[in-house]
C-alpha positions in Angstrom: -25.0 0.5 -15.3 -23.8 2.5 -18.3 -20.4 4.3 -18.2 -21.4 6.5 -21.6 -24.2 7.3 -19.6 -22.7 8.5 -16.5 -19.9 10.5 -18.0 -22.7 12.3 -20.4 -24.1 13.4 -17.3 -21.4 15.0 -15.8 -20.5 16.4 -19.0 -23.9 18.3 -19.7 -25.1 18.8 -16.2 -22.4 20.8 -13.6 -25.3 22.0 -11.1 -26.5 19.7 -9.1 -30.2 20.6 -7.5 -28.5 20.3 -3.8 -26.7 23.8 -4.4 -29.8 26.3 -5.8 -31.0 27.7 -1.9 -29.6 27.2 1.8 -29.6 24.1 3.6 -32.7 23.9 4.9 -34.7 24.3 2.2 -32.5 21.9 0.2 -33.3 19.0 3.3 -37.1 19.9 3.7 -37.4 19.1 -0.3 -35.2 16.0 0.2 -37.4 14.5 2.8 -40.2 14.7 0.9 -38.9 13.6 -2.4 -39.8 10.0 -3.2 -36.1 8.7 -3.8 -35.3 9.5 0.2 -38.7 7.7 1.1 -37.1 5.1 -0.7 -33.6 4.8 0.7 -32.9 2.4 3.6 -32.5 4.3 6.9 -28.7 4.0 7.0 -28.8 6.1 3.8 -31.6 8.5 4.6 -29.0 9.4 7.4 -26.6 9.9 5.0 -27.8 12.1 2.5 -29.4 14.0 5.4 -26.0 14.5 7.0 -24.0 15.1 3.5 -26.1 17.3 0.9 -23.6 16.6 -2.1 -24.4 12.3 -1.6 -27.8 13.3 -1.9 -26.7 15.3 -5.9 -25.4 12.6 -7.0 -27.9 9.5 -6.0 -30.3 12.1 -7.6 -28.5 12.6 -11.0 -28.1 8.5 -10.9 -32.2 7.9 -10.9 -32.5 11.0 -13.4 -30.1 8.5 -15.6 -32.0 6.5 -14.9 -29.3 4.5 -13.0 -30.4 1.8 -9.8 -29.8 3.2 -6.3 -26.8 1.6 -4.8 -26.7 -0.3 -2.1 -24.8 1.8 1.3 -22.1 -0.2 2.7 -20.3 1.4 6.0 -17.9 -1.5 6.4 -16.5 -3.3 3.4 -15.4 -6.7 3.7 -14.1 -10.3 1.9 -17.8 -10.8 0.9 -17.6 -8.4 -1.5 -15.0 -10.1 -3.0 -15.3 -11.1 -6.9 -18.7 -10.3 -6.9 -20.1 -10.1 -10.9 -21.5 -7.6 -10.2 -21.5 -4.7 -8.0 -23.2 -1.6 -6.5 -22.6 0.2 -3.6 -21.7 3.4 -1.8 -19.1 3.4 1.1 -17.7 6.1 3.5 -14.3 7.4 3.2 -13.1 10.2 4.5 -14.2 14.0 5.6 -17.7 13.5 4.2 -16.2 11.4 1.2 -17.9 9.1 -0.3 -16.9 6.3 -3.2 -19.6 4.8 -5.5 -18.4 1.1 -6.7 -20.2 -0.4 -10.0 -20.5 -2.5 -12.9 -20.1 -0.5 -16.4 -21.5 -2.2 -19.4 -19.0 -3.1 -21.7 -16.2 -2.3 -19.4 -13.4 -4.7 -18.1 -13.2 -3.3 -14.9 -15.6 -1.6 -12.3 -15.5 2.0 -11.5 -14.7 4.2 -8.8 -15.7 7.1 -8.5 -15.2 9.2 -5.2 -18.0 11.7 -4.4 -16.8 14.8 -2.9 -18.0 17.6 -0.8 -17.4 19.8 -4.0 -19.2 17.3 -6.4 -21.2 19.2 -9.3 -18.7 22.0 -10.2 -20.0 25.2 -8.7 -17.4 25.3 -5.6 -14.9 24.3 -7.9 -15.5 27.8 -10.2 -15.2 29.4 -7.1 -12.1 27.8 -5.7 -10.6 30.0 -8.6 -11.3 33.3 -7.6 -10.3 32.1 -4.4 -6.8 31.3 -5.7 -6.9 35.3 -6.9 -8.0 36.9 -4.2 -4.8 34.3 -1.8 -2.2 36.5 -3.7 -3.4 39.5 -1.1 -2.1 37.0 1.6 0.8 35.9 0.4 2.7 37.1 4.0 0.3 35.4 6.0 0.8 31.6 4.0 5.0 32.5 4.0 5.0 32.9 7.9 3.7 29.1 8.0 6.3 27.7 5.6 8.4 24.7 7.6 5.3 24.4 10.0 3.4 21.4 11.4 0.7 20.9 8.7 -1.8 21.4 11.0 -0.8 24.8 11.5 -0.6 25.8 7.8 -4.3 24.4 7.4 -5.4 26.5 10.1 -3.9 29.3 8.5 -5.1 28.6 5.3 -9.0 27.9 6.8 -8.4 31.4 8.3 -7.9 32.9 5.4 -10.0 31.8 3.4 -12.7 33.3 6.0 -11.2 36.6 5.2 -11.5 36.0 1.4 -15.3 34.7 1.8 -18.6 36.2 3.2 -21.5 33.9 4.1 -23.7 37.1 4.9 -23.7 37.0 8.1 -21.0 39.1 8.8 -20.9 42.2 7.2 -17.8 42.2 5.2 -16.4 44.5 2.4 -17.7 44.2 -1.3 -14.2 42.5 -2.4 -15.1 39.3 -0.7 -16.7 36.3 -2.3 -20.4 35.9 -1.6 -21.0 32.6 -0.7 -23.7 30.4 1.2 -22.3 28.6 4.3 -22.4 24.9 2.6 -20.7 26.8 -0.4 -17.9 27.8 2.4 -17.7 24.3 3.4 -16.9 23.1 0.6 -14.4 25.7 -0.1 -12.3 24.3 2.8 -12.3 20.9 1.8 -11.2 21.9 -1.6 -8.3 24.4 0.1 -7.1 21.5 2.4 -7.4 19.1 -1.0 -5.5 21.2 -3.0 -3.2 23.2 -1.1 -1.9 20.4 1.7 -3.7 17.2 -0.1 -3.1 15.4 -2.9 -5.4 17.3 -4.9 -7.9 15.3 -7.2 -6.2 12.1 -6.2 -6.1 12.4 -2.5 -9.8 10.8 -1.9 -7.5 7.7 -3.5 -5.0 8.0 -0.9 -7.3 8.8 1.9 -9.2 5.2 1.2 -7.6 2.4 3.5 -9.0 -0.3 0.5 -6.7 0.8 -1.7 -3.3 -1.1 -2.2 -2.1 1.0 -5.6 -3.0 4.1 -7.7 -1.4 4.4 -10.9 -1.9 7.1 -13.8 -0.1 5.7 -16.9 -0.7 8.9 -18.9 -3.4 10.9 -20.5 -7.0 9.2 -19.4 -8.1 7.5 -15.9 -6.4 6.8 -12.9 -6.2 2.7 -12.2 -6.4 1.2 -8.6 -5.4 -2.0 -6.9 -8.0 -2.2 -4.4 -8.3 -4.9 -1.8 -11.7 -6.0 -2.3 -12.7 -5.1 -5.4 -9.6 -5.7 -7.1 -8.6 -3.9 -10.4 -10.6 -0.7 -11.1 -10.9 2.5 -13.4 -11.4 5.7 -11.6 -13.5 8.3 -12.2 -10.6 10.8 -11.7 -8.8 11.1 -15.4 -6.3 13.7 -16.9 -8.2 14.4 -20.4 -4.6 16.6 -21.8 -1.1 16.3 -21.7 -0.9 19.9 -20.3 -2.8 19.3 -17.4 -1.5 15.7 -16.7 2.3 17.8 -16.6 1.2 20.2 -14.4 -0.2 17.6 -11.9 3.2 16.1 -12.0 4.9 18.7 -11.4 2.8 20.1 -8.4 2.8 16.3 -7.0 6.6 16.5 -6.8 6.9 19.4 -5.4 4.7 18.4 -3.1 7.4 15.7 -1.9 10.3 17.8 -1.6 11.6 16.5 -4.8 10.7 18.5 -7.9 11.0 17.0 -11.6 12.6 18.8 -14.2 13.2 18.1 -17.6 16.6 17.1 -16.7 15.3 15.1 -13.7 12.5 13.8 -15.1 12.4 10.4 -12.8 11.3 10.8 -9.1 11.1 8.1 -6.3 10.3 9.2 -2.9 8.1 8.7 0.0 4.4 10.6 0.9 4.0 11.7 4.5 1.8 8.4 5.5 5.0 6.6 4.3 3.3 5.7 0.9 5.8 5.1 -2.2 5.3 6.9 -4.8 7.3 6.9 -8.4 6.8 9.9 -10.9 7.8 9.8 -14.4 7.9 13.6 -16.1 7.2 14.0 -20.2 7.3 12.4 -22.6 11.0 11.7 -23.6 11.7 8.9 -21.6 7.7 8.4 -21.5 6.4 7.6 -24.2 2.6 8.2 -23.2 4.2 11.4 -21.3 4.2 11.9 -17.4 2.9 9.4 -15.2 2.8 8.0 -11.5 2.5 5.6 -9.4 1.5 5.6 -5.5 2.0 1.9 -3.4 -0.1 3.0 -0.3 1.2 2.6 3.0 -0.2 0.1 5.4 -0.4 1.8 9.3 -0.4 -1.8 10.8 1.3 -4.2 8.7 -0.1 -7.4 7.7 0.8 -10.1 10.5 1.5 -14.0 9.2 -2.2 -14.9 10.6 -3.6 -11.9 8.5 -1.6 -14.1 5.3 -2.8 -17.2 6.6 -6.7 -16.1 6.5 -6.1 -14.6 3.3 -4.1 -17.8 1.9 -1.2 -16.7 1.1 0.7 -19.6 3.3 -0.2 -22.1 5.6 -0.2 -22.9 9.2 2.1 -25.5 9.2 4.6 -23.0 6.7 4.2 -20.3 9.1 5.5 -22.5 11.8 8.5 -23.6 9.3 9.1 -20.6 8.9 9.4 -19.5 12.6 11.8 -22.3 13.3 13.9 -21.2 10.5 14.2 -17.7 11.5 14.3 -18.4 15.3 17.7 -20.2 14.5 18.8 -17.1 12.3 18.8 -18.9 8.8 19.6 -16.7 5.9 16.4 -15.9 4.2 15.2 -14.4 0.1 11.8 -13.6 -0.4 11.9 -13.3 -4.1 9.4 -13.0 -6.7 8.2 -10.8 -9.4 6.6 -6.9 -9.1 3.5 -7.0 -6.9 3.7 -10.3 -5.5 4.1 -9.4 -1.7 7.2 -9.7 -1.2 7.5 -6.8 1.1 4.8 -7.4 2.9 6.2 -11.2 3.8 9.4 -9.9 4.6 7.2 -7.3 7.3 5.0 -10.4 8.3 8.1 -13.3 9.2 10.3 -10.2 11.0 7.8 -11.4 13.9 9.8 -14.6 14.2 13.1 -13.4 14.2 13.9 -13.7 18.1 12.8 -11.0 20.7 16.0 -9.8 21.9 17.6 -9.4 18.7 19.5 -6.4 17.4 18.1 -5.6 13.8 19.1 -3.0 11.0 17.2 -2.7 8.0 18.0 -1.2 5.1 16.0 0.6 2.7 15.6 2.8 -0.7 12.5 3.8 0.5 11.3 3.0 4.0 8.5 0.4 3.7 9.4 -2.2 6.6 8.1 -2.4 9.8 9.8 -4.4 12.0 7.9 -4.7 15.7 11.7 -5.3 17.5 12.4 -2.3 19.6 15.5 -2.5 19.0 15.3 -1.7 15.7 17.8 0.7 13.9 15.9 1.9 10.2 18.4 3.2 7.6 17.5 5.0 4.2 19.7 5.4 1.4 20.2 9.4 0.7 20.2 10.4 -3.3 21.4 13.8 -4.2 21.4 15.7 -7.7 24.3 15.5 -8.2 25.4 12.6 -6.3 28.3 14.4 -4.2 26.5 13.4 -0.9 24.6 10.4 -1.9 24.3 7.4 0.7 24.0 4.2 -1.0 22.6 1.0 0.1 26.3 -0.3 -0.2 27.4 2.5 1.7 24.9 1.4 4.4 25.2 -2.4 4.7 28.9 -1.7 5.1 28.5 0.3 8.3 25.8 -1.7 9.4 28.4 -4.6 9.8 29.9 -2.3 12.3 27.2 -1.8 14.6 27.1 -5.9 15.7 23.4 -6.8 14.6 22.1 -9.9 15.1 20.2 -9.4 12.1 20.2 -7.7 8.7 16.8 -6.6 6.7 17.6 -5.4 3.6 14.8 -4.1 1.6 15.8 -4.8 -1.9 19.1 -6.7 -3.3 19.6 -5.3 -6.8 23.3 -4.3 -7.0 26.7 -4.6 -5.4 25.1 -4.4 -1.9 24.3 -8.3 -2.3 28.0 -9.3 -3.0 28.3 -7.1 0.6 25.4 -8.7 1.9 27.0 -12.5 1.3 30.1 -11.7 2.7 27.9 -10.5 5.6 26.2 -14.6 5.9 29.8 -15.5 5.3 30.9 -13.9 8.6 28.1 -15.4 10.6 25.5 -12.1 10.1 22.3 -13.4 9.7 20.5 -11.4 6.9 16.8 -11.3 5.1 15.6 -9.3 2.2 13.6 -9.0 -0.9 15.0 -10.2 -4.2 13.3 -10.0 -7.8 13.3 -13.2 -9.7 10.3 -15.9 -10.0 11.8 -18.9 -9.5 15.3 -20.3 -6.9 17.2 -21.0 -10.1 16.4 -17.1 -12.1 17.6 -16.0 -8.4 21.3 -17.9 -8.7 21.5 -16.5 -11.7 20.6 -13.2 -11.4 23.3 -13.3 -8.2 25.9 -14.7 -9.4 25.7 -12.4 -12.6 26.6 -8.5 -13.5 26.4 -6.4 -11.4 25.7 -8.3 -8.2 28.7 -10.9 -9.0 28.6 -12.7 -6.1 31.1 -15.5 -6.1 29.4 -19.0 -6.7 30.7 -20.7 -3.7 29.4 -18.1 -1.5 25.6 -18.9 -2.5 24.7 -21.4 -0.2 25.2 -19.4 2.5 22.1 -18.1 1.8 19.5 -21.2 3.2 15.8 -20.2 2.8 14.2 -18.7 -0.9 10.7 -18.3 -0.5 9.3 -17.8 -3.8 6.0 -15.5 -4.2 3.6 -14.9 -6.6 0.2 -12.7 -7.9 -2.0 -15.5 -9.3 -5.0 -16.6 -10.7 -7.2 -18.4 -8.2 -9.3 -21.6 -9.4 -12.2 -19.6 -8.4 -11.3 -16.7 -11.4 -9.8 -14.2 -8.7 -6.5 -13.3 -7.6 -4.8 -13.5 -4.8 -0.7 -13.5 -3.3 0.5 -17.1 -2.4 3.5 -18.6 -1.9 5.0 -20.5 -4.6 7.5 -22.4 -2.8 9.8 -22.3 0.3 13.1 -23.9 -0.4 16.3 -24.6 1.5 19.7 -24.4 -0.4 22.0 -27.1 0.4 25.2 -27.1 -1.7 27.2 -25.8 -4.9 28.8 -28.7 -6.9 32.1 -27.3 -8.1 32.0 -30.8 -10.5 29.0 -29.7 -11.8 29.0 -26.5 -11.9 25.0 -26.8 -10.2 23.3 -25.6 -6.9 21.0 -28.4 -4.9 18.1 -27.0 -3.0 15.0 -28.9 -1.4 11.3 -27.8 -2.4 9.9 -28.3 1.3 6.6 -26.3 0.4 4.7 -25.7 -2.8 1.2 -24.4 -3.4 -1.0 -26.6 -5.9 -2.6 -24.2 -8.3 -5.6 -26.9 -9.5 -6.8 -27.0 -5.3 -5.3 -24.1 -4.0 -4.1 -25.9 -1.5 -0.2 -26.4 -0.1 1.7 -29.6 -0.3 4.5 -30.9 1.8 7.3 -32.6 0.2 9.5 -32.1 2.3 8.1 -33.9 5.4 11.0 -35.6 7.0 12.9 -34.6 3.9 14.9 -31.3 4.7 18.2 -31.0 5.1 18.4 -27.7 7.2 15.4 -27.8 9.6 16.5 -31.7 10.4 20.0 -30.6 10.7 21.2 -27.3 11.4 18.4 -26.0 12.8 18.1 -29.4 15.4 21.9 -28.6 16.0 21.5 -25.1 16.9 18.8 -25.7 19.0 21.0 -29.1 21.0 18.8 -31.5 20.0 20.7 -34.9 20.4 21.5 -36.4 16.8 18.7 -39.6 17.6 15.9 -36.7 18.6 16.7 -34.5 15.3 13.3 -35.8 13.5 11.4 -34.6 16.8 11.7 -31.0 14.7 8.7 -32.2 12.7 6.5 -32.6 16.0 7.7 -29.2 16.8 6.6 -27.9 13.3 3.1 -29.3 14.0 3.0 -27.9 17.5 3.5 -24.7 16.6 1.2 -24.7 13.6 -1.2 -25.8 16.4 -0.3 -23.0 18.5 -0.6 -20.5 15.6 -4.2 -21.6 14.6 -5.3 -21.3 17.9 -4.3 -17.8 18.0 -5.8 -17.3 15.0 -9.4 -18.6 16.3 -8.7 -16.1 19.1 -8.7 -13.6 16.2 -4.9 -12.6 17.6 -4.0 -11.8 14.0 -2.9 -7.8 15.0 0.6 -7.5 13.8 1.7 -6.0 17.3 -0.7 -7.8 19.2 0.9 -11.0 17.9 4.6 -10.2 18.2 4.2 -9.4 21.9 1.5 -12.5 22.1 4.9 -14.6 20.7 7.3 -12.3 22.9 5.5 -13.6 26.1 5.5 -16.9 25.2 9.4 -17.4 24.3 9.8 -15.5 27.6 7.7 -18.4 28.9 9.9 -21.5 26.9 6.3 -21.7 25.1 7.6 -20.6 21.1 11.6 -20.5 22.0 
């Protein structure tokens, strides 16, 4: 499928033929045509149901563009396809076309919209006129529930519009009911949405959107991978204002003197904004990492590869006995979302605080205290993640999640270990050693000696697949034994590694560890001549785990209380 081709279209052509008379007539023609006659049923019932899907499949075959293929559940078999062409469902009658582009590295997305073709959207302007009459009505609903300020805003927008059915005054937009329609999705988009990004945001596939200046908007998507969107910012003027209206948006305006922004959306999404172009280069851009509702559990990592059974079960033993645990690794690699997963094995009855820049974890404990750093203009109220982690040693937790180590909070964080706390969090560095030195350097500066307090570094990575896809997988777990004072060097123990050539896991440290055959046997009173019986634990629980797995008991909920009943039961203890 041509990209040149595509974009010339919507270019040259703003009218599609869905939007000349009403409805009816528009569907009576439709049914007839010999494109619908060819559609499978699933899509017939589409385009019946949403006129604007059935614009654009007919500006494709005027391109002469192929029909794609409708898709109303996406899943891994999609997966690094060649080639691709389909239509899925999103959202409020939204639609997304996925394809191939000639020439193109990556495959497009393009969201089709109630408002698709550009007549609604000329109207939306006068619309936008005529809301200044109103202005009382939209300032009594300021502080409200959102639902209350779209109802308002559907209500008004009735006011402004007349369908002719009703009789109003010559000052009101004469529109047709579909053309009303459309007018409220593009209110609700606009004025509580995301505007021309928020079908992106609506679309549970996608893991990141990202707008590095002037041109299209990238996304991380999680079957399709890397992708260009339809949706791009063609000047600098109108990429600014977008900016600026998404920041706003969040509570947290940029200026030219505040030109950096990191907050959270309302679905708990984490979005970074980046205003002009002196600290820019390429001027504004941003950056959303979508929130996942239900986290992914260690079985949801397992089918996807990221680990292993029998390193999940490591892993549980290693937390169940409170072991001091990094999950480090470079930008994207998952380290977040591993740190979410393994919370699962920290023991039922714990106490846990986490701490956070932005809130991302999801910790399935209910007792479960979640703290956020506070950041202020001018600093004078400002609650930092030190600040934090030093009252959270006050509150007696049986463990501490801290989100991300990057400053003097991980000196604070050690002493924590030091005084028998039990802590886990996120680091960036790609390898155990990069971590040591990144920790023991400015501005962390935590003493040498302290560093193996800290006993598990699980090392993640975004890699190439032997396949030619990419995937998250663990690198390595490792235990750190010692610091040699002689030597001026740090031991530690690769117990796990993935095997890039197989994609596969290896085991090297199979009756080889130090702190599983040791401390962890210790704390759990195993006599000193039954200590190597951990390893038939290991493979028990692994055991245990796949089953659950085939059971398809991979919910991240459904599996904490499925492991909550059975340490109740001495089962996973």
């Amino acid at each position: 499928m041509s990209l040149k081709n595509v974009f010339r279209f919507r270019e040259s052509n703003s009218t599609p033929k869905g939007n000349s008379g009403s409805a009816a007539q528009d569907r009576a023609g439709m049914v007839s045509a010999p494109l619908f006659q060819s559609l499978p049923q699933d899509m017939q019932e589409q385009v019946f149901l949403n006129l604007h899907l059935w614009s654009y499949l007919e500006n494709l075959q005027s391109n002469g563009l192929d029909i794609p293929e409708f898709v109303s559940r996406l899943n891994k078999s999609f997966k690094g396809n060649a080639s691709n062409n389909l239509i899925y469902p999103v959202a409020n009658k939204v639609f997304v076309h996925i394809y191939t582009a000639e020439g193109e590295a990556r495959d497009v997305y393009a969201p089709i919209e109630p408002s698709y073709g550009g007549v609604t959207a000329r109207l939306m302007e006068d619309v936008d006129q005529k809301l200044i009459d109103h202005v009382s009505e939209l300032q009594s609903v300021v502080g409200e529930e959102q639902e209350k300020r779209i109802e308002v805003l559907t209500s008004i927008l009735e006011k402004i519009c007349d369908t002719g059915r009703n009789g109003k005054s010559r000052s009101t937009l004469k529109v047709t009911p579909e053309q009303l329609d459309e007018l409220k999705y593009l209110m609700i988009r606009d004025k509580e949405g995301m505007g021309a990004i928020q079908p992106l945001v609506s679309d549970p596939y996608i893991e990141d959107v990202s707008c590095s200046g002037v041109g299209a908007v990238f996304i991380e998507h999680k079957i399709f991978g890397g992708l260009t969107s339809s949706i791009t910012f063609n000047t600098t003027e109108v990429l600014d204002q977008f900016v600026i209206k998404l920041s706003e948006k969040i509570g947290r305006p940029v200026t030219v003197r505040n030109p950096i922004v990191d907050s959270t959306l309302p679905d708990g999404s984490r979005i970074n904004i980046v205003y002009g172009d002196d600290v820019s280069k390429r001027g504004s851009n941003f950056t959303i990492r979508k929130f996942q509702a239900t986290p992914f559990s260690i079985l949801d990592l397992v089918n996807s590869g990221t680990l292993s059974f029998e390193m999940a079960s490591y892993l549980s033993l290693m937390l169940g006995a409170g072991m001091n645990t990094f999950v480090s690794g470079e930008t994207a690699s998952g380290k977040t979302t591993m740190l979410n997963a393994i919370s699962t094995f920290i023991p039922p009855a714990s106490k846990i605080v986490s701490i956070e820049d932005t809130p991302e974890l999801q910790v399935p404990h209910p007792n479960w205290t979640r703290e956020v750093v506070r950041n202020t203009v001018d600093g004078s109220s400002s609650v930092t993640m030190f600040d934090l982690l030093r009252a959270a040693l006050r509150q007696r937790p049986n463990e501490i999640i801290i989100g991300e180590i990057r400053g003097e909070e991980g000196a604070i964080a050690f002493q924590a270990m030091q005084t028998g706390h039990s802590c886990m969090a996120t680091f960036h560095a790609s390898s155990v050693e990069r971590l040591i030195q990144r920790m023991t350097g400015h501005p962390i500066n935590v003493p040498k000696t302290y560093v193996d307090n800290l006993n598990l570094v699980i090392i993640m990575s975004a890699v190439r697949l032997p396949d030619g896809s990419t995937g998250r997988r663990i690198l390595s777990i490792n235990e750190v034994i010692e610091y040699d004072t002689e030597t001026d060097s740090f031991g530690f123990i690769e117990v796990f590694r993935w095997d890039a050539a197989t994609d596969t896991f290896e085991y090297p440290g199979f009756m080889n560890t130090n702190l599983l055959e040791n401390v962890v046997t210790e704390r759990r009173g195993m006599p000193p001549l039954e200590h190597r019986q951990i390893y038939t634990m290991l493979e028990e629980r692994a055991t245990i785990l796949r089953n659950l797995a085939e059971q398809d008991i991979t919910n991240f909920y459904e599996l904490h209380n499925v492991i909550t009943q059975a340490n109740r039961e001495g089962l996973f203890r």
